[in-house]
C-alpha positions in Angstrom: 80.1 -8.3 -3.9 78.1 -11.5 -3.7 75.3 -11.2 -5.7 72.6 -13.8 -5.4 70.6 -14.0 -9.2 66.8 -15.7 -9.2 66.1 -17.0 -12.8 69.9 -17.0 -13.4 69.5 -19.7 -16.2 66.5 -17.2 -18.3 67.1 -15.3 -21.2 67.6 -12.4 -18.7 69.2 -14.3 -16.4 72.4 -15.1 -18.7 73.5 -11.8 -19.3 72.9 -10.5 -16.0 74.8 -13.5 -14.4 77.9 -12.9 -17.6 77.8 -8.9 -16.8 77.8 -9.6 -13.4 81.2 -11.4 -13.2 82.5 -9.3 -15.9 82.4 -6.8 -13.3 84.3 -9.0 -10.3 81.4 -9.6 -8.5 80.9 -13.3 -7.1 77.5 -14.3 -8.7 75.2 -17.0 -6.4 72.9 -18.8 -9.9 69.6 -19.9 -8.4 67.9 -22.1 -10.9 65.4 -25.0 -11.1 67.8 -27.1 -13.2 71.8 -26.5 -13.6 71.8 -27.5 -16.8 69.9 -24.5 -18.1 73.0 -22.7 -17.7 75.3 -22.1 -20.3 78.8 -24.3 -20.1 81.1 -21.1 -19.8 79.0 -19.9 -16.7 78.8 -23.7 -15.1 82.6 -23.6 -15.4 83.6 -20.1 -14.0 84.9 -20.3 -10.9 82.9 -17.1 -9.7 79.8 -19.1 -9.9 78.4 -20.5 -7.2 75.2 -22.9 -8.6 71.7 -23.7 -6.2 69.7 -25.5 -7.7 65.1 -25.3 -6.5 62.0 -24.2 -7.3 61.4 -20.3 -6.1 57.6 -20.9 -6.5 58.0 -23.7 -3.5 60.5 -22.4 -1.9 63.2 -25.2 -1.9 66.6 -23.7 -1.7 65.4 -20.3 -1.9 67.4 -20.1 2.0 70.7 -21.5 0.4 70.4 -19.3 -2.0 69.8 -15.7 0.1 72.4 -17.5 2.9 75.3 -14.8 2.6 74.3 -12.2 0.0 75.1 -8.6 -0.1 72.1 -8.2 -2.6 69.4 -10.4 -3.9 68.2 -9.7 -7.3 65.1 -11.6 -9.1 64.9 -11.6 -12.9 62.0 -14.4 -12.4 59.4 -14.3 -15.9 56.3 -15.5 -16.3 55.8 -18.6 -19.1 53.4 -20.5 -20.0 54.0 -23.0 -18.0 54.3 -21.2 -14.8 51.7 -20.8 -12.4 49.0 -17.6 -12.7 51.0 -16.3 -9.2 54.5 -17.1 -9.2 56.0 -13.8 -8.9 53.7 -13.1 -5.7 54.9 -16.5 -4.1 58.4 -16.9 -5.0 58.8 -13.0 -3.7 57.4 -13.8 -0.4 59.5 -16.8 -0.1 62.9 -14.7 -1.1 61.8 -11.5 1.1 61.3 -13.9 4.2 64.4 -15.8 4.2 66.1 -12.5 3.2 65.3 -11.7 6.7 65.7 -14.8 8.3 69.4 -14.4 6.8 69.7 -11.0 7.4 69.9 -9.8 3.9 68.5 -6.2 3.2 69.5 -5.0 -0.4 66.6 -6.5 -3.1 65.9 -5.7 -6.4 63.4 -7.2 -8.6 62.4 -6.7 -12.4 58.7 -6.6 -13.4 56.7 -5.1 -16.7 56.1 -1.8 -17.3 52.4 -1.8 -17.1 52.6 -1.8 -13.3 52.2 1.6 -12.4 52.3 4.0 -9.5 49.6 5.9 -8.2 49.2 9.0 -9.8 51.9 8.6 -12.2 51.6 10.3 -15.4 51.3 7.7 -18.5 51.7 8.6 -22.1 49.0 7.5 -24.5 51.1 4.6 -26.0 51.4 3.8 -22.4 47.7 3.6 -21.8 47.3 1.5 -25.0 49.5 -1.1 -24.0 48.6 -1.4 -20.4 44.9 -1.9 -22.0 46.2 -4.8 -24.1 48.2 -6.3 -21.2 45.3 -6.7 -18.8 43.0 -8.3 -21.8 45.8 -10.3 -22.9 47.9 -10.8 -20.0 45.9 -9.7 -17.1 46.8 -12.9 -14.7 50.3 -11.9 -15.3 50.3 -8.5 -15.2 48.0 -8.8 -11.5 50.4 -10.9 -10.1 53.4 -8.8 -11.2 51.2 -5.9 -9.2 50.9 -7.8 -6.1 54.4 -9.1 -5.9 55.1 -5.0 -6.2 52.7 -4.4 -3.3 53.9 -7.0 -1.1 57.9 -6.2 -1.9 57.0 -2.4 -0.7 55.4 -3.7 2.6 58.4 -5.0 3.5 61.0 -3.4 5.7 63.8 -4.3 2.5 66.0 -1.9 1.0 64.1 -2.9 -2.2 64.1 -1.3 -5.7 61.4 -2.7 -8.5 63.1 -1.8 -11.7 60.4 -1.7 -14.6 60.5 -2.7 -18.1 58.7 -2.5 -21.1 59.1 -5.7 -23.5 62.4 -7.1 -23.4 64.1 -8.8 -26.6 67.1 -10.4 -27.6 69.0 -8.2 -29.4 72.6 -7.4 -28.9 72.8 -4.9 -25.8 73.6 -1.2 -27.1 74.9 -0.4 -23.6 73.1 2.6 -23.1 69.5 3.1 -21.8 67.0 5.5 -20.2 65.6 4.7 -17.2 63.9 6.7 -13.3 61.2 8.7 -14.5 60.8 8.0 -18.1 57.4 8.0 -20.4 57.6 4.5 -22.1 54.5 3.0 -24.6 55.2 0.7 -27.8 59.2 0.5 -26.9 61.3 -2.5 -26.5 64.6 -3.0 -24.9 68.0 -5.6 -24.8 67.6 -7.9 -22.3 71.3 -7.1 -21.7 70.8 -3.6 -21.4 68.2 -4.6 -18.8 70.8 -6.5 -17.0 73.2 -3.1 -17.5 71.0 -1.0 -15.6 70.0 -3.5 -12.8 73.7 -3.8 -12.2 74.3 0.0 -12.3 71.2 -0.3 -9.3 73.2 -2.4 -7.6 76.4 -0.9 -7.1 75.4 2.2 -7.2 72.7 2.0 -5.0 70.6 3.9 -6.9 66.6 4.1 -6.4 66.2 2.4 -3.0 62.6 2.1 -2.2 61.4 3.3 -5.5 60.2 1.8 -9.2 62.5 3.3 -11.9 61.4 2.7 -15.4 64.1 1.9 -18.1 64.2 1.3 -22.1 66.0 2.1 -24.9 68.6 5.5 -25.1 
């Protein structure tokens, strides 16, 4: 499978992009900069490199250009503009189409909910101390959900609470799972996105995962 990874060089990026070939998949590393990527994935032969700017647009094409699945793992910093999840998504989920490309999945925070959905009270803590700490980031994480479920993708917003950089236990929890004041492995992240992918699990819906 050719596997196309946005924010390939991030600190969720790496492991996905190492778990990825570890499982014989061919592994297409969008990133702003090669040189953000470690030395043992710039040498492996089942890396294919692209090098632009999501938030413009600028190789995004190159990049989606004969994928089975596209998968963003894009962050927020402080650096990055108040939107860049909304923009970048609409530039991947158009030249997905132009390309022909139907199979997407994209990672956002947990405090983007569903209507309706049922939210422990740690839950509605944290989602009140995201939107008066993080609210830019947290709205534009909401309306890149909104416009990746108006398109006609196979799509699948995978939804995590905060992510660290601990060694991966490779297990998790994840569909329909109360989450508040937990954190999870980047790499176990990575462990279940993959799992989305070739299993081809959750197709148009927003699965929640975090620690077993």
């Amino acid at each position: 499978m050719r596997i196309t990874v946005l924010g390939a060089s991030g600190r969720t990026g790496v492991p996905l992009v190492e778990q990825t070939l570890g499982r014989g998949h061919e592994v297409v590393a969008f990133v702003r900069s090669r040189d953000r990527l470690p030395a043992e994935l710039l040498g492996n032969d089942g890396v294919t490199v692209v090098e632009g700017d999501a938030y413009t647009g600028d190789g995004v094409v190159e990049a989606v250009e004969g994928a089975d699945v596209v998968v963003s793992v894009l962050g927020q910093s402080k650096e990055s503009p108040d939107d860049l999840l909304t923009v970048a998504g609409d530039h991947v989920v158009e030249a997905m189409h132009d390309a022909g490309v139907d199979r997407f999945v994209t990672l956002v925070g947990a405090g983007v909910r569903e209507e309706g959905e049922a939210v422990p009270f740690s839950g509605k803590v944290m989602g009140a101390v995201l939107k008066f700490v993080a609210s830019e980031v947290l709205a534009d994480a909401e309306a890149h959900v909104e416009h990746v479920r108006d398109s006609d993708l196979q799509w699948t917003v995978v939804r995590a609470p905060r992510l660290t950089d601990a060694a991966g236990t490779g297990t998790y929890r994840a569909g329909d799972i109360s989450l508040g004041f937990e954190s999870v492995a980047r790499a176990d992240v990575a462990r279940f996105v993959l799992d989305v992918v070739e299993g081809e699990q959750f197709v148009g819906e927003l699965p929640k995962v975090g620690p077993a």
